[in-house]
C-alpha positions as MATLAB code, in Angstrom:
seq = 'XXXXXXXXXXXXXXXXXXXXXXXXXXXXXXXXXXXXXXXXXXXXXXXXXXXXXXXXXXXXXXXXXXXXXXXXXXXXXXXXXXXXXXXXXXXXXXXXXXXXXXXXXXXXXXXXXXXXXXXXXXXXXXXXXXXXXXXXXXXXXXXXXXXXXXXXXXXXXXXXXXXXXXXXXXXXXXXXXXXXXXXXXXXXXXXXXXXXXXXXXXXXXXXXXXXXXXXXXXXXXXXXXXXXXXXXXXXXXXXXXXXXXXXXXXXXXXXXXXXXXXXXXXXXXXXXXXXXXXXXXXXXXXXXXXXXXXXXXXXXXXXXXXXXXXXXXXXXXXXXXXXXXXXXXXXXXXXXXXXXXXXXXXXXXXXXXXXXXXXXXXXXXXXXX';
ca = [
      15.956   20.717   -3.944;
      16.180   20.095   -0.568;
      13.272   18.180    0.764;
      12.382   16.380    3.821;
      10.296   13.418    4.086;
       7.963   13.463    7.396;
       6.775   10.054    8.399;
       5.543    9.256   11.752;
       4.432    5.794   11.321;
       8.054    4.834    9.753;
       7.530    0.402    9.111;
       5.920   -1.507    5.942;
       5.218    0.244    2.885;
       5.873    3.221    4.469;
       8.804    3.192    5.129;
       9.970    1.505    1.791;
       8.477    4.471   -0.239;
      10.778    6.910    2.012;
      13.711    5.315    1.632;
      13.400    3.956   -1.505;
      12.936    7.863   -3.385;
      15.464    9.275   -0.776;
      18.101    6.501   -2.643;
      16.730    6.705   -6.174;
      15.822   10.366   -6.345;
      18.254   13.601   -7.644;
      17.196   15.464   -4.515;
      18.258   15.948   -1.422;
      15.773   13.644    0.744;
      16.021   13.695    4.534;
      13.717   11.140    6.785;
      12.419   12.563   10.040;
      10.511    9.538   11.067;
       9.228    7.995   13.828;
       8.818    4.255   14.789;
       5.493    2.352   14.387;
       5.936    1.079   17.666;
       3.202    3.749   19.611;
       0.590    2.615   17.194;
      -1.021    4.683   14.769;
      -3.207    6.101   16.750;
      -1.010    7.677   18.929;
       1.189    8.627   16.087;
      -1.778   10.542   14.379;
      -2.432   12.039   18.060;
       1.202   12.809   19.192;
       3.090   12.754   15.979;
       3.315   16.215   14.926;
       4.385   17.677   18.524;
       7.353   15.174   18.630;
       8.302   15.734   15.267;
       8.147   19.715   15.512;
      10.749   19.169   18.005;
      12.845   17.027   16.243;
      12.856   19.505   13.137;
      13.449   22.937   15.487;
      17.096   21.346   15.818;
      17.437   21.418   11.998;
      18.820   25.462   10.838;
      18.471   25.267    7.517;
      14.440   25.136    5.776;
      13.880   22.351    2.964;
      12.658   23.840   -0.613;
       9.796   20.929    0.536;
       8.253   18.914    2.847;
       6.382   15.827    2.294;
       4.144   14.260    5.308;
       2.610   11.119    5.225;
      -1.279   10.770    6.258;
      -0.447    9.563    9.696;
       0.941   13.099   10.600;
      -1.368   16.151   11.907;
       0.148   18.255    9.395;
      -2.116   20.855   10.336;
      -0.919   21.088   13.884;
       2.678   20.301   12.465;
       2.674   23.501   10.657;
       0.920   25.365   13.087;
       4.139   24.259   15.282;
       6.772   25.181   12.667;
       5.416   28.226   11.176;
       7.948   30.647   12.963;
      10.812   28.586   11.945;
       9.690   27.509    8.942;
       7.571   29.927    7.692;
       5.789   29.289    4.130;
       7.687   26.311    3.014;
       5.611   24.371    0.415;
       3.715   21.091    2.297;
       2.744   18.264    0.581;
       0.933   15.561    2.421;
       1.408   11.501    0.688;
      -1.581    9.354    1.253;
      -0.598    5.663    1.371;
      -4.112    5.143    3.163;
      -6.871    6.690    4.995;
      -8.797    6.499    7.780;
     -12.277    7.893    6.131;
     -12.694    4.411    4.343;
     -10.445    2.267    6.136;
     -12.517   -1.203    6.675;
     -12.709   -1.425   10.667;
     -12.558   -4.907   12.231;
     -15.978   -6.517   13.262;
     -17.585   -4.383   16.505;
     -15.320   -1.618   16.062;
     -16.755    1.808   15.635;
     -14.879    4.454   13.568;
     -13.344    7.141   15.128;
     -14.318   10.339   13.071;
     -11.310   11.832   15.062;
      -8.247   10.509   12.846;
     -10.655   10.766    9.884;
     -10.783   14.360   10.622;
      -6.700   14.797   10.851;
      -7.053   13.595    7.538;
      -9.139   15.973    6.366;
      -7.286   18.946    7.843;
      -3.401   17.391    6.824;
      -5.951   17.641    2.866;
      -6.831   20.972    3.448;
      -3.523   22.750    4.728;
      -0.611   21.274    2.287;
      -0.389   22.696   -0.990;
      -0.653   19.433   -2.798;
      -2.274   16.310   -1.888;
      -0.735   13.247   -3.219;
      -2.548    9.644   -3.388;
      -0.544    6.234   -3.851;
      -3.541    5.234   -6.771;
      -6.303    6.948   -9.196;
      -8.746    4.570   -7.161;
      -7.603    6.084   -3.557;
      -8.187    9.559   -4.943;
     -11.780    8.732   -6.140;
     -12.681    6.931   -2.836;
     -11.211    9.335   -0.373;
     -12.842   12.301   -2.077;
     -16.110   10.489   -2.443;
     -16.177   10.036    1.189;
     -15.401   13.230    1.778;
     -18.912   14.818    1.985;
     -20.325   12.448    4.111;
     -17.599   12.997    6.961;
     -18.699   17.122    6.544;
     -22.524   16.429    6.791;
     -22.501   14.619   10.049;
     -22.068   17.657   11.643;
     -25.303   20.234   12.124;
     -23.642   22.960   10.771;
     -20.671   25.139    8.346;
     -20.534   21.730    6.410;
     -17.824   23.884    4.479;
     -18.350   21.259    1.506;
     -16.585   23.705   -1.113;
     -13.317   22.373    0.586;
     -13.990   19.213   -1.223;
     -13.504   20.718   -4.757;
     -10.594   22.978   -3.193;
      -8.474   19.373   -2.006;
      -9.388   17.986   -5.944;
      -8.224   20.807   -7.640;
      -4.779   20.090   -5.565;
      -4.477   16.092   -6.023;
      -2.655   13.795   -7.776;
      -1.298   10.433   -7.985;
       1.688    8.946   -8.030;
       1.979    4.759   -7.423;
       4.662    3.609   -4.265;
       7.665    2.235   -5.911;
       9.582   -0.896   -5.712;
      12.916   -1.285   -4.734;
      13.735   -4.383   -6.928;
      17.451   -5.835   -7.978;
      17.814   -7.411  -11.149;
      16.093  -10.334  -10.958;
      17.421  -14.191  -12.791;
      14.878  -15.557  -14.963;
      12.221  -17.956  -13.507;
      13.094  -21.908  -13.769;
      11.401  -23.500  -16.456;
       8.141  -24.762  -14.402;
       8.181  -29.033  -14.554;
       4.685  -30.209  -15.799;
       4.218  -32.846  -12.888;
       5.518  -30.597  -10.526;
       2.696  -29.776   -7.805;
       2.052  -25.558   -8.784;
       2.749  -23.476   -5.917;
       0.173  -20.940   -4.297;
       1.392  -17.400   -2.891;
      -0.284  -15.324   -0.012;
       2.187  -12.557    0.626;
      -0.064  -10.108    2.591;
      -0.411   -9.457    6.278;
      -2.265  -12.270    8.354;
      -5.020   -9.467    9.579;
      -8.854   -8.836    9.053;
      -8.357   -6.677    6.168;
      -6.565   -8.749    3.991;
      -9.409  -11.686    4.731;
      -6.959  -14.516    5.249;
      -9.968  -16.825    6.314;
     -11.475  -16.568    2.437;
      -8.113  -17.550    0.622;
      -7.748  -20.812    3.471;
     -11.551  -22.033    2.614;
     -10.656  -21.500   -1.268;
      -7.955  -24.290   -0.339;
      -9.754  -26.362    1.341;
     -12.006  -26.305   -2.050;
      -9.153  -27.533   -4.031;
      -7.875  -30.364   -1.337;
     -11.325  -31.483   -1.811;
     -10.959  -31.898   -5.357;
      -7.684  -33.984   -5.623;
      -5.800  -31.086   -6.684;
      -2.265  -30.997   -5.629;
      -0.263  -27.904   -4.444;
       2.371  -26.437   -2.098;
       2.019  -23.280   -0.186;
       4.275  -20.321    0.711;
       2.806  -17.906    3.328;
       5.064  -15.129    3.726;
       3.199  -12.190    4.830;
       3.337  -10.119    8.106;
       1.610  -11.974   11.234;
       0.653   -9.391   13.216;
      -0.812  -12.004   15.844;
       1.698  -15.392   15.749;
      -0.528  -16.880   18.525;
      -3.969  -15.900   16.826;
      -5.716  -18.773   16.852;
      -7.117  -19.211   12.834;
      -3.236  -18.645   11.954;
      -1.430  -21.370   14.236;
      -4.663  -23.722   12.953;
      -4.452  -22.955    9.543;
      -0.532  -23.486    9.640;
      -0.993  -26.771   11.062;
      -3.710  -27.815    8.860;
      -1.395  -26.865    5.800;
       2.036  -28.164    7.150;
       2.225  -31.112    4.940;
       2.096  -28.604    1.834;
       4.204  -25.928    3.493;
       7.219  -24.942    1.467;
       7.713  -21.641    3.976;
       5.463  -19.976    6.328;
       6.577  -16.491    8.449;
       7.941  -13.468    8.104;
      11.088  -13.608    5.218;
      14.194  -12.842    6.796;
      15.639  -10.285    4.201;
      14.326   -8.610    1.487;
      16.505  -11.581   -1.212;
      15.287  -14.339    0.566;
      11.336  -13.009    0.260;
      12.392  -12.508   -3.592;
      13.353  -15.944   -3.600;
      10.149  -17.680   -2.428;
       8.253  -15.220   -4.865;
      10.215  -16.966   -7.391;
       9.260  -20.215   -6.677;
       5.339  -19.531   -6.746;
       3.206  -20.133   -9.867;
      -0.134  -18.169   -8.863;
      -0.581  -14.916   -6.169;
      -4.007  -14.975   -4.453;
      -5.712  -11.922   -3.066;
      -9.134  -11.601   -0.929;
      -8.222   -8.323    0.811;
     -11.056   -5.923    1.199;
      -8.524   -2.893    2.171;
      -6.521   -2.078   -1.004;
      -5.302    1.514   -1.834;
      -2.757    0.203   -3.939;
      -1.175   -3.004   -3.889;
       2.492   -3.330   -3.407;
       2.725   -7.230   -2.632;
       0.847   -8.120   -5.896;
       2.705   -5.951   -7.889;
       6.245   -7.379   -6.063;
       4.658  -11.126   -7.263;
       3.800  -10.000  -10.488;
       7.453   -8.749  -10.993;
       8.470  -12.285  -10.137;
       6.554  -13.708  -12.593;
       3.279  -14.442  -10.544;
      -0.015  -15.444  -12.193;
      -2.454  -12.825  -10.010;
      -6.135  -13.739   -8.390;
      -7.883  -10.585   -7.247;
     -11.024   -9.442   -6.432;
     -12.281   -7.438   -9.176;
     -12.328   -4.321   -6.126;
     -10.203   -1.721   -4.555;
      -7.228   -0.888   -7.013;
      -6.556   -4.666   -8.323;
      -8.401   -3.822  -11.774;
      -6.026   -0.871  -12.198;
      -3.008   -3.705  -11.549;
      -4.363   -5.394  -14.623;
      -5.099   -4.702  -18.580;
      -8.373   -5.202  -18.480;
      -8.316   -7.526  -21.615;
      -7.252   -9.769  -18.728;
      -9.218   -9.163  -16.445;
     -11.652  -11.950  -16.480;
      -8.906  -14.481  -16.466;
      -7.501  -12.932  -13.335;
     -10.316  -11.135  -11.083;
     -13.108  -12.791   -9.598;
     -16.421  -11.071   -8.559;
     -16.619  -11.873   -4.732;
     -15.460  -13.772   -1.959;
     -18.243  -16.670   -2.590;
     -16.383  -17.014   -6.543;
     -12.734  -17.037   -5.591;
     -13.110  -21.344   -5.477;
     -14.270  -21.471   -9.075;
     -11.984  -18.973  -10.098;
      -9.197  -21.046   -8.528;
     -10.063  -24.115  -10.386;
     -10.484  -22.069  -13.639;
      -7.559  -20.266  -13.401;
      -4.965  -23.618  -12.318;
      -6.718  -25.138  -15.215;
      -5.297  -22.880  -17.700;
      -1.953  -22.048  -15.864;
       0.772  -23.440  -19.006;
      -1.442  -20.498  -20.698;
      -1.291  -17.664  -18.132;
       2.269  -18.180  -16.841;
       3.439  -17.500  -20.526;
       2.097  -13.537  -20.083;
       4.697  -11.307  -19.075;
       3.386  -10.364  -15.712;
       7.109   -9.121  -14.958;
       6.077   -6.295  -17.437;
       3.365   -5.086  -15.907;
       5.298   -4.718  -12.435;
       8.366   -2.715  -14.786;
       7.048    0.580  -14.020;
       6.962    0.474  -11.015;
      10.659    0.324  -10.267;
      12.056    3.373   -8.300;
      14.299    3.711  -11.419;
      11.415    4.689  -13.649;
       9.081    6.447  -10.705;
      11.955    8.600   -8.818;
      12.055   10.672  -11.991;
       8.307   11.364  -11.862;
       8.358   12.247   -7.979;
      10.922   14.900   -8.470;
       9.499   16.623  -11.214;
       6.250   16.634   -9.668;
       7.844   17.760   -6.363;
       9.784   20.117   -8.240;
       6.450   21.440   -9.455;
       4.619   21.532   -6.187;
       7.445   23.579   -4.896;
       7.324   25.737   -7.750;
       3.610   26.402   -7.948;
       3.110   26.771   -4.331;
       5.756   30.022   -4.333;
       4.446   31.480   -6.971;
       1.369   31.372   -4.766;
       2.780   33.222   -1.841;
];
């Protein structure tokens, strides 16, 4: 098939999922994207007028188009419908903004929400990155059609179900060389590979530390998530405070030198309260991290639960204990193979799921028409 990928908020995650099935799958994939760098906001706004003109240039219509849930894909195909007419839409949702945490004194815009709702509604199928994102957007679903007085319209809940499925982001991993042999003496080394933002609760993991500095307990520290804010003021004082156990803090340069420092650290700590999937834990895991996760959002789905009480901890007040407990028994858990439980999750073993689920979207939806 021919299919093109429609991403207006082209950075992260996002972009990695497009490019990484363009190169892995047996279709044709081509990326109309747009930057990140108007904000989501005003690619959620904006997005599908730009992008309508970008596609009136291409002749040929795709067997399928996938949009991302930053795009108005209502408006989109209200745009393209002469040119395109009734080409099968799928919409991918690597988050939402029904249930999106919002940062302390900000008040949700039901707006984007909305776009949301109607991208749902208009594409044939509706595809989320995780079982849990499916359950919580459709949960929240309701109460976004009862606020207003009237035509609640709540059958369109059941009609978005009966057209949703999951499929997980991939990862776009090389072969990897087996771990060193870790040296008993050796201080262990602690991960945080998410972005330095409210959501990901970077405040929680830094007190946890603090807990075990307290204690005598030893350890290095490799920061390598996204700083959104280099001059925010609880980043440039926690990197000072940690300096002296520092093995790398910032932004990796290139994708092998982030696989390297993953390499080098024993344990992967989590306190994020906005998870819809959980791409950096699963990138750890395949590099033979020990996860820490709160026992919320997707990170019990990351995990056989016969494990999960060694590796999930109930709330932000237990991730100290759980710290302790968990460094305590480390020789133990770093013998799992956590590099097996990130396996499926290579593009080589997803692309072959996307395109025969596209292939059936595509299918279904002209038998349809």
């Amino acid at each position: 098939m021919d299919i093109w990928w429609l991403d207006p908020f082209h950075g992260g995650s996002h972009a990695a999922v497009a490019a990484g099935y363009a190169a892995h799958s047996r279709h044709r994939v081509t990326l109309i994207t747009l930057s990140q760098a108007g904000g989501w906001r005003w690619r959620m706004r904006g997005g599908a007028v730009t992008l309508a003109r970008q596609v009136a240039a291409l002749r040929q219509p795709p067997d399928l188009i996938v949009a991302t849930d930053m795009l108005d894909l209502a408006t989109w195909r209200a745009l393209t419908c002469r040119q395109l007419g009734c080409v099968p839409m799928a919409v991918y949702f690597h988050e939402n903004q029904l249930t999106y945490p919002l940062p302390p004194g900000r008040k949700r815009d039901d707006a984007f929400a909305w776009i949301n709702f109607t991208s749902a509604l208009v594409a044939d199928a509706v595809i989320f990155n995780s079982a849990f994102h499916q359950h919580d957007f459709l949960t929240a679903l309701p109460k976004l059609l009862r606020r207003y007085h009237d035509y609640h319209e709540l059958q369109t809940v059941d009609q978005i179900a009966a057209k949703a499925l999951v499929l997980p982001p991939g990862l776009d991993l090389p072969p990897l060389s087996p771990r060193l042999p870790r040296e008993p003496a050796a201080p262990l080394v602690i991960l945080w590979n998410a972005r330095w933002e409210y959501d990901k609760q970077p405040q929680v993991v830094m007190a946890a530390l603090e807990t075990l500095a307290a204690r005598g307990i030893d350890f290095r520290l490799i920061v390598t998530g996204e700083h959104i804010d280099p001059a925010a003021a609880d980043l440039v004082a926690a990197r000072e405070r940690w300096a002296a156990q520092t093995i790398h803090w910032g932004y990796a340069a290139d994708r092998d030198t982030y696989l390297r420092l993953l390499q080098q650290a024993d344990i992967v700590v989590s306190a994020a309260i906005q998870e819809y999937f959980g791409i950096a834990i699963v990138e750890a895991m395949a590099c033979g991290c020990v996860p820490l996760l709160p026992a919320r959002l997707n990170y019990p789905d990351l995990i056989p639960s016969a494990w999960h009480d060694d590796c999930l901890y109930s709330d932000d007040a237990a991730l100290p204990a759980a710290l302790e407990r968990l460094i305590a028994r480390l020789p133990e858990l770093s013998r799992r193979d956590w590099m097996a439980l990130a396996a499926p999750y290579r593009w080589e073993f997803l692309a072959p799921r996307y395109d025969a689920a596209l292939a059936e979207i595509a299918a279904n939806a002209r038998t349809a028409l």
